[in-house]
N, C-alpha and C positions, 0 to 999 in steps of 0.2 A: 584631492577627491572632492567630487559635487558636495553640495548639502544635501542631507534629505529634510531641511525645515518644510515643512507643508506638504514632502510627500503623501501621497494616497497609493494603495494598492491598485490593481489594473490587474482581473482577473481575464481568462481566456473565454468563459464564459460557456465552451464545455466539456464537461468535466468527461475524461473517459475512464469507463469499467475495464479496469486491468487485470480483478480477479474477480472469479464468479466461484464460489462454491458447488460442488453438486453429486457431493458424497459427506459422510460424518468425517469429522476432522479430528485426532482423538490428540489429548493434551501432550505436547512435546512434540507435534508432528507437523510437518512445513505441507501447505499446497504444492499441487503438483501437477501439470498438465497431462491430462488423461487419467490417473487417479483418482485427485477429489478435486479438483479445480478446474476450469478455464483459464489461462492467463493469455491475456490480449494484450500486444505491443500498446507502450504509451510512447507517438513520433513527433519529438522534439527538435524533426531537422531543418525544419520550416520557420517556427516561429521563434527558439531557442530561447524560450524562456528559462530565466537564470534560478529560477526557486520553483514549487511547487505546492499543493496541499493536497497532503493525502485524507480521503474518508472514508471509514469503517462505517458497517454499516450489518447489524448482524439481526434482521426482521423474525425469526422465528427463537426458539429457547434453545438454551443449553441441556442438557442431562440434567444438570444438577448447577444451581447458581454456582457461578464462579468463585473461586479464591479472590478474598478483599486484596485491592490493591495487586491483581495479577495482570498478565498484560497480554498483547495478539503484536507480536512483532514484526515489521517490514521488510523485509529485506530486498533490491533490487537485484537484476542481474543484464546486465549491461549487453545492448544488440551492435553488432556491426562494427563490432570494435577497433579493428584494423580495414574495414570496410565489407569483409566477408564474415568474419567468424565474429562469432558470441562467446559470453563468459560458459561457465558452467554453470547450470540449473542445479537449486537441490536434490534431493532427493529426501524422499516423506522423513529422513531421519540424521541428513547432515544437509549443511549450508551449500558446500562446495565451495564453487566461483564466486557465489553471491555477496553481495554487502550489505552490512546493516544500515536501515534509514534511519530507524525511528521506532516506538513503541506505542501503540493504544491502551491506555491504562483503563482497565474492565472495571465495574461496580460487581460490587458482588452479591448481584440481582442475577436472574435469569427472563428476565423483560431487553426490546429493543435499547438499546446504550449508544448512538451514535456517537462517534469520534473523530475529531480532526488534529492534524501536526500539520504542521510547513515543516519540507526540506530544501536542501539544495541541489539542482540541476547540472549545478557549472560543470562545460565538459560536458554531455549527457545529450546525444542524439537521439538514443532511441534506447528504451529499456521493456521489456519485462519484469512484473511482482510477485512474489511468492509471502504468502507470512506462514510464522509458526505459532499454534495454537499454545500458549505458555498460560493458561488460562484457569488449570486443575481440574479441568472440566473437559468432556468430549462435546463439541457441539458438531448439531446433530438438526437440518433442516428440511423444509417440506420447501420452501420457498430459494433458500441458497444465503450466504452471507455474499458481503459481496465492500471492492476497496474502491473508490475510484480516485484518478488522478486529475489538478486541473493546475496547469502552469500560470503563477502568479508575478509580478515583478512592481517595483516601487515606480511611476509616475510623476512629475511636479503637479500640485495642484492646481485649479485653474485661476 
């Protein structure tokens, strides 16, 4: 295996809105296309980057500040899987098909909180996102929350 001594990151540089908010999202309940979400393919069959960073991004208030230390979690749901068909999508109240990426850990404020995680891509042409609001809170916007993705991977430096 290479070294990564001196690696640097190498981002894609733009980032796409995978989920847009555009209904109240109530606590324990997943986005969902044509519900309360948008979800926009993130297409990785181009540049196949190996890892990613997701960000959260929640501009208007909660109901009520969050539960300390609650979280807005990721879940992918894998497109084109065998070349035609996709996983299964949630639904406002089970995972289904989907997998978990990763977790946004909330303050528990009801002010803007942006949040980032890296995950990993490997395998991974083309997905769709869904999260579920694990938050203890309904959030509830004028503006929309919203995730985006941007395919990142490790470089030599120069």
């Amino acid at each position: 295996m290479a070294s990564t001594d001196g690696a640097i990151l190498d981002f894609d540089g733009t980032p796409t809105t995978v989920i847009t908010t555009t209904g109240t999202v109530a606590n324990g309940i997943f986005t969902v296309a044509g519900t309360n979400a948008t979800l926009t393919e993130f297409d990785n069959s181009t540049d196949l980057w190996p890892d990613a960073v997701a960000t959260l991004s929640v501009p208007d208030t909660f109901a009520a500040a969050p539960d300390a230390n609650s979280t807005i979690d990721l879940w992918m749901i894998k497109q084109d899987v065998d070349g035609t068909l996709d996983e299964i999508p949630p639904t406002t109240t089970s995972a289904e098909g989907a997998h978990y990426v990763g977790s946004f850990k909330i303050a528990a404020s009801d002010l803007n909180n942006p949040q980032q995680f890296t995950f990993s891509l490997y395998g991974v042409r083309k997905a769709k996102f869904a999260f579920q609001n694990n938050s203890g809170q309904t959030m509830s916007f004028s503006a929309g929350a919203t995730v985006k993705v941007e395919g990142v991977t490790l470089v030599p430096s120069a």
